[in-house]
C-alpha positions in Angstrom: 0.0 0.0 0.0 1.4 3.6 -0.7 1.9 6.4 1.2 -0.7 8.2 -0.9 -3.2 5.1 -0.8 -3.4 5.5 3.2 -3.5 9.2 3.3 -6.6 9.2 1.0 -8.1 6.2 3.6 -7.6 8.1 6.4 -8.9 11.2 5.0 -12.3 8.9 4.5 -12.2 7.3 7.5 -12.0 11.1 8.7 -15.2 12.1 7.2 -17.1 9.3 7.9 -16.0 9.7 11.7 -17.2 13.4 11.5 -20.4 12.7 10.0 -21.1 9.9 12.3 -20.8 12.6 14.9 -23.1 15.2 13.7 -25.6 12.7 12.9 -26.9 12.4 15.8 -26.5 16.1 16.7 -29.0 16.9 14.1 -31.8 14.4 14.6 -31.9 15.9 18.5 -32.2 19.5 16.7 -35.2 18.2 14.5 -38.2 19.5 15.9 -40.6 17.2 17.1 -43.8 16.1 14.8 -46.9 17.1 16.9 -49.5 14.8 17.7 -51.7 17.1 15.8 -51.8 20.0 13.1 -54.4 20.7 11.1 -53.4 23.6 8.0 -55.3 25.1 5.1 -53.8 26.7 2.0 -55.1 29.2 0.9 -55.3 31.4 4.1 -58.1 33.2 2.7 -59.5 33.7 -1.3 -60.7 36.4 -3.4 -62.3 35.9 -6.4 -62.3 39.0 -8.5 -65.3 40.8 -10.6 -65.1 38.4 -14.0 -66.8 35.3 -15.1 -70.0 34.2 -13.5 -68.4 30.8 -12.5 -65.2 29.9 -11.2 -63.1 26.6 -9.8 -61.2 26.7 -7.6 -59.1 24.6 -4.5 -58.3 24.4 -1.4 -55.3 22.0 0.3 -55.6 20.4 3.7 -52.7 19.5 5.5 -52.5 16.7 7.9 -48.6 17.9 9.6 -49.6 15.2 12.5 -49.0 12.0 13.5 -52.0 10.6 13.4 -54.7 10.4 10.9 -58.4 12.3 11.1 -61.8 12.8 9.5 -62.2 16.4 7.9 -65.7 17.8 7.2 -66.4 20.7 5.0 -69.2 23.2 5.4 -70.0 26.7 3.9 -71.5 29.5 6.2 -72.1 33.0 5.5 -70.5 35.4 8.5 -70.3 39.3 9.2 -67.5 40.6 11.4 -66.8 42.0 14.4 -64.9 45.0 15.4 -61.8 42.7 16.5 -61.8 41.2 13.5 -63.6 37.7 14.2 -66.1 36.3 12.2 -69.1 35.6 13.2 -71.4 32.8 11.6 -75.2 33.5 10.8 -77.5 32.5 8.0 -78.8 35.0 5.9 -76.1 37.2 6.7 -75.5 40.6 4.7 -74.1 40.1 1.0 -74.0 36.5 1.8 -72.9 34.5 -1.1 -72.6 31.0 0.5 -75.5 29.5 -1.4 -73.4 30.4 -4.7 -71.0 27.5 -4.0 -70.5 23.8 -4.2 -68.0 22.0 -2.3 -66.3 18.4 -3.1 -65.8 16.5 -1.0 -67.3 17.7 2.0 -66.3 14.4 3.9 -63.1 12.5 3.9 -59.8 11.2 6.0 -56.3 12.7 5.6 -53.4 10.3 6.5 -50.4 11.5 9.1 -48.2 13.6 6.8 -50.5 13.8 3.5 -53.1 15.9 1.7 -56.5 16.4 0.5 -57.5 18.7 -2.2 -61.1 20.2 -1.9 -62.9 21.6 -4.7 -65.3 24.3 -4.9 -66.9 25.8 -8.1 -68.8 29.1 -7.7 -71.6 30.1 -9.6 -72.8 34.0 -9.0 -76.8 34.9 -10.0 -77.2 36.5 -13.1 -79.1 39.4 -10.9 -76.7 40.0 -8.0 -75.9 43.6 -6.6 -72.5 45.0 -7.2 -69.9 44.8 -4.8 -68.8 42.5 -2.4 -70.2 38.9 -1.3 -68.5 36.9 1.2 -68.7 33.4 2.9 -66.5 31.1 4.8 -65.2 27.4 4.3 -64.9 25.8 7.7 -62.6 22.6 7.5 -63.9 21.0 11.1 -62.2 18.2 12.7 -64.6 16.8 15.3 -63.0 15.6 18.8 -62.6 12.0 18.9 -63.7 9.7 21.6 -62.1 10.0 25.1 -62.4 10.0 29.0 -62.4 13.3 29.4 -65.7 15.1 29.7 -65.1 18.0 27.6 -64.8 17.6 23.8 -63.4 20.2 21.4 -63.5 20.7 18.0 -60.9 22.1 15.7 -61.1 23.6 12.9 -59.9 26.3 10.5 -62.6 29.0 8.8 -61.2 31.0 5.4 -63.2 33.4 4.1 -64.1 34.1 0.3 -64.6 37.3 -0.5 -66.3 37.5 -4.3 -66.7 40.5 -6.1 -70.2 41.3 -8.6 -68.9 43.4 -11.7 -70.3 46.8 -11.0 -69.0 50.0 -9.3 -65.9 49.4 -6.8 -66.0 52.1 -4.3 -62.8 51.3 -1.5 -63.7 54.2 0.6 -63.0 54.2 4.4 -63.9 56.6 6.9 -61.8 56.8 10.0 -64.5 57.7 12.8 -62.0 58.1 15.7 -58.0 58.0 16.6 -57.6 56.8 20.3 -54.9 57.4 22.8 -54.0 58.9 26.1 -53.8 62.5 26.7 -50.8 62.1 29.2 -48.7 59.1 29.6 -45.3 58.9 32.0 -43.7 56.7 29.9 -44.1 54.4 26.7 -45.2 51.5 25.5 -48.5 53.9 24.6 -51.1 52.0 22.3 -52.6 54.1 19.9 -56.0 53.1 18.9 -58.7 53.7 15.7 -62.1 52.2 14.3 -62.0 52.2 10.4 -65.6 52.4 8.8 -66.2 50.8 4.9 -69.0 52.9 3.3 -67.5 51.9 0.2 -68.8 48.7 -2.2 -66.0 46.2 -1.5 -63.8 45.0 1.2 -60.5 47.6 2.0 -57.1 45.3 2.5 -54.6 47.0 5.2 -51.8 44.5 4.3 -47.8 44.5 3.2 -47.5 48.2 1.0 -51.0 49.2 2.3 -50.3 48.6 5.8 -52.3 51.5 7.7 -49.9 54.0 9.3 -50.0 57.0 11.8 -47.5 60.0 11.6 -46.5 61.0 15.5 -43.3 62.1 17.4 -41.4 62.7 14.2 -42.0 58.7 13.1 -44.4 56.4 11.8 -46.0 53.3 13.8 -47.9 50.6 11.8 -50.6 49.2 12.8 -51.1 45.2 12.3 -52.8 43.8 8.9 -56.4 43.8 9.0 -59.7 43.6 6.4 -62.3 45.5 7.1 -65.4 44.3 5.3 -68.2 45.9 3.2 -69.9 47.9 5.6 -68.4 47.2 8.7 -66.1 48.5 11.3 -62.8 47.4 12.5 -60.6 48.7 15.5 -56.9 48.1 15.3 -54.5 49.1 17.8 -50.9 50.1 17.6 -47.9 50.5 19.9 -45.3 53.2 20.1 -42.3 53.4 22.1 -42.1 57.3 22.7 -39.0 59.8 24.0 -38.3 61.1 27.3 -40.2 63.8 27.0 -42.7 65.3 24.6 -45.9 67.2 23.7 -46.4 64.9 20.6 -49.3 65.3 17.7 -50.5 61.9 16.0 -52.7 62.1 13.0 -54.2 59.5 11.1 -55.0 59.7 7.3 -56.3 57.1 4.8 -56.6 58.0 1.4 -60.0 57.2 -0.4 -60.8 56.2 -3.3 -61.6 59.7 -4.0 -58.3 61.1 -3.3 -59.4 62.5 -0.6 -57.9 61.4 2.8 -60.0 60.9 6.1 -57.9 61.8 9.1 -58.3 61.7 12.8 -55.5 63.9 15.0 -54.5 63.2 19.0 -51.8 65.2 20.9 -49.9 63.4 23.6 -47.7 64.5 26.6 -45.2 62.4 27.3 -43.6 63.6 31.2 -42.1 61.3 33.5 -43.0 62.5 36.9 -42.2 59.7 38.5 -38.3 60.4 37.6 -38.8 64.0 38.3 -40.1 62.5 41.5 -36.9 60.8 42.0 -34.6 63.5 41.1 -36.5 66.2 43.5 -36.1 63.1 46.3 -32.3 62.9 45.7 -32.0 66.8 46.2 -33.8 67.2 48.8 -31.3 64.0 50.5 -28.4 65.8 49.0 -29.7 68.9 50.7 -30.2 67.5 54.4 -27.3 65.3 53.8 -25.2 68.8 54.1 -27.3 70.6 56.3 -26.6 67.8 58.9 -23.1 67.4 57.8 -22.4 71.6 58.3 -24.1 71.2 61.8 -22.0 68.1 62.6 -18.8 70.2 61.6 -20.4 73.4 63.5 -20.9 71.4 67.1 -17.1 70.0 66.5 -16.0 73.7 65.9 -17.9 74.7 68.8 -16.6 72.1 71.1 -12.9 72.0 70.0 -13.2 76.3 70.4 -14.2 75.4 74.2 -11.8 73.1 74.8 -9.3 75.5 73.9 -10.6 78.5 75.7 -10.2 75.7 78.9 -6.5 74.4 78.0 -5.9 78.1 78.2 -7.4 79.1 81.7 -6.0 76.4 83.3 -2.3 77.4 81.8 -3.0 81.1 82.8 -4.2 80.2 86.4 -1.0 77.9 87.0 1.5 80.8 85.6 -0.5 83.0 88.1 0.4 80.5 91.1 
């Protein structure tokens, strides 16, 4: 065997030692696979203004270890002002009834998934604007000995839009926050009113903004439906000290911008509270220290004015 024959050998017995090694270090980083995860793609759908009848799918993802039974079910919804949904028949521009759903019943394996199918059909005679239901993928609770059972599920909302006039104008009714504050984190509120046609998307490059202290703050992403109302909050993390201005404009569809204005005051007493404490120690810190040094004048003066009448009487003697 030569010389170069080993070294090449023990340069491979070298790499195999070294991945032998990390092997094991990265199975113990792998993250665990849960014992359930239930995930819909797409998030949410909208269908734009266009043909009367549309396909289209959803995927359901089984990221689990064990297997379960998925049911399908379509339910109109209105919102609240925190953004949930809330489920009722006959809801305002409900648009459920337009769909068909396939399958609405089946089993996804551990680690697989299903596609569902849904193909829209909108009325000949419907109003402009916005329509929107939801899609709720339910898993029901299995069999246990507990005595509470809970469903899971996932809802995504479809938001289909009538050809017509698109009207994407918001009002802003309000811009909330407190007058006076000592110190940050302040939370900045507002409630954003459609009175347009369709629903207004507050999301990536049209996140909604407010100008204060010299900065901007974003506030989270949010939809705020056809006719409805949503209050968002944000946080700011504001200086020292400040009389600050916050206004809050969203341009319509008009080009016109609704605004809402606050001015805060940003003073902390509570260190001005500490720093007036530390004088006023500073300040009887001294006065007791000159009185200490005044009584040790005072007495070393009298024991001086002693040592000296005794030394006169005894020169007197």
């Amino acid at each position: 065997m030569t010389d170069r024959l080993r070294r090449e050998i023990g340069v491979l017995l070298s790499i195999t030692c070294l991945l032998w090694a990390q092997a094991p270090g990265a199975a113990a980083r792998r993250a665990p696979t849960p014992g359930f995860s239930l995930e819909v793609t797409p998030t949410r759908l909208v269908i734009p203004a266009g043909a009367s009848s549309t396909t289209q799918k959803f995927e359901v993802i089984n990221g689990g270890r064990m297997p379960f039974t998925v049911t399908v079910q379509k339910a109109d919804f209105t919102a609240g002002e925190n953004g949930e949904l809330r489920f009722q028949p006959n809801a305002p521009y409900a648009a459920a009834s337009w769909a068909e759903v396939t399958p609405t019943h089946f089993v996804v394996a551990a680690g697989a998934q299903t596609s569902v199918t849904f193909r829209l059909n909108r009325p000949a005679k419907a109003e402009p604007g916005d329509h929107q239901f939801a899609l709720i993928f339910k898993v029901p609770a299995g069999r246990n000995a507990a005595n509470i059972r809970i469903n899971r599920g996932i809802a995504t909302p479809v938001f289909v839009a009538v050809p017509g006039s698109a009207d994407r104008s918001v009002e802003v009714t309000r811009l909330r926050a407190p007058g006076f504050a000592l110190h940050g984190p302040v939370y900045l509120s507002t409630r954003v009113h459609d009175i347009g046609t369709v629903h207004r998307d507050f999301r990536g490059t049209g996140k909604l903004h407010v100008d204060v202290g010299g900065g901007r703050v974003g506030f989270p992403d949010f939809t705020v439906l056809r006719d409805s109302t949503r209050e968002v909050t944000a946080r700011w993390n504001p200086p020292l000290m400040c009389v600050c201005h916050a206004t809050l404009s969203v341009p319509g569809s008009d080009g016109r911008a609704s605004t809402a204005p606050v001015r805060i005051i940003i003073f902390p007493l509570h260190l001005l509270a500490i720093l007036l404490g530390g004088l006023v120690a500073l300040l009887l810190m001294g006065w007791f220290v000159r009185r200490r040094y005044r009584a040790d004048v005072l007495a070393t003066a009298s024991a001086l004015r002693a040592a000296e009448g005794e030394r006169g009487e005894d020169e007197g003697v």
